[in-house]
C-alpha positions in Angstrom: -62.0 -30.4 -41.0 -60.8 -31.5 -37.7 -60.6 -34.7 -38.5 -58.4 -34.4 -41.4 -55.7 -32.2 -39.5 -56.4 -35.2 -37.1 -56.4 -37.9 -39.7 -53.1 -36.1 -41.2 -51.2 -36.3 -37.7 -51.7 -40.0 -37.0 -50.7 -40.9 -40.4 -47.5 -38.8 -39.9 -47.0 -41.0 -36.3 -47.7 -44.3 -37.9 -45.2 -43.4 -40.5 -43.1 -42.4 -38.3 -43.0 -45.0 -36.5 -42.3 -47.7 -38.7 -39.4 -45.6 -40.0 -40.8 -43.8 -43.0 -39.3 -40.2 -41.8 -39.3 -38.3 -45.0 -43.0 -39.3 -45.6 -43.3 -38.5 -41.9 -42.2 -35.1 -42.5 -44.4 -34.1 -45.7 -47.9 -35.8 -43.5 -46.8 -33.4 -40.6 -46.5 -30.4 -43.1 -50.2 -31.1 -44.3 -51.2 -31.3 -40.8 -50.1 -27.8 -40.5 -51.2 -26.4 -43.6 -55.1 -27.8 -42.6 -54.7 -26.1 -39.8 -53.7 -22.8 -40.8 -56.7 -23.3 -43.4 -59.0 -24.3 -41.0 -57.7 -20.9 -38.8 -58.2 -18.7 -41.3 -61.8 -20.0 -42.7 -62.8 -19.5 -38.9 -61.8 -15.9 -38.3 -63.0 -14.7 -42.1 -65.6 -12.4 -41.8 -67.3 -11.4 -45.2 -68.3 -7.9 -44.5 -65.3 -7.0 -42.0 -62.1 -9.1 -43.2 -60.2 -11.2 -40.8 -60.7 -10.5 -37.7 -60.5 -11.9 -33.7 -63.6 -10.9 -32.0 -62.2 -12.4 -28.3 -59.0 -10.1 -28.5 -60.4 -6.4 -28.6 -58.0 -4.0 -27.8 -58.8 -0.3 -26.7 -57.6 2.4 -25.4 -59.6 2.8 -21.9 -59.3 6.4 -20.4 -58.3 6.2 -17.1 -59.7 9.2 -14.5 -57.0 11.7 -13.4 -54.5 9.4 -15.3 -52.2 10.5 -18.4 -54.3 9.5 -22.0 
């Protein structure tokens, strides 16, 4: 998958380059879009939704400090 959002982004550079900007534009769009896919299939988890396991937040309870 990587190398599509990869293969996406030097295509919209090479076209780029040589002046094709509009073509440019819609090649940089797919990029993202890949991405965002490519996101999203990594942090779906079938039994528990979409989640991020490396940002847990909690509420710690501090000793003789206000809760």
């Amino acid at each position: 998958m990587m190398l599509l959002i990869f293969g996406a982004l030097l295509v919209a550079m090479v076209l780029a380059w040589f002046g094709f900007g509009r073509v440019a534009d819609l090649a940089i769009l797919a990029c993202l879009l890949l991405a965002i896919g490519e996101f999203l299939w990594l942090i779906h988890n079938p039994q528990h939704g979409f989640r991020m396991p490396w940002i847990q937040v909690h509420h710690i309870a501090v000793p003789g400090g206000d809760s």
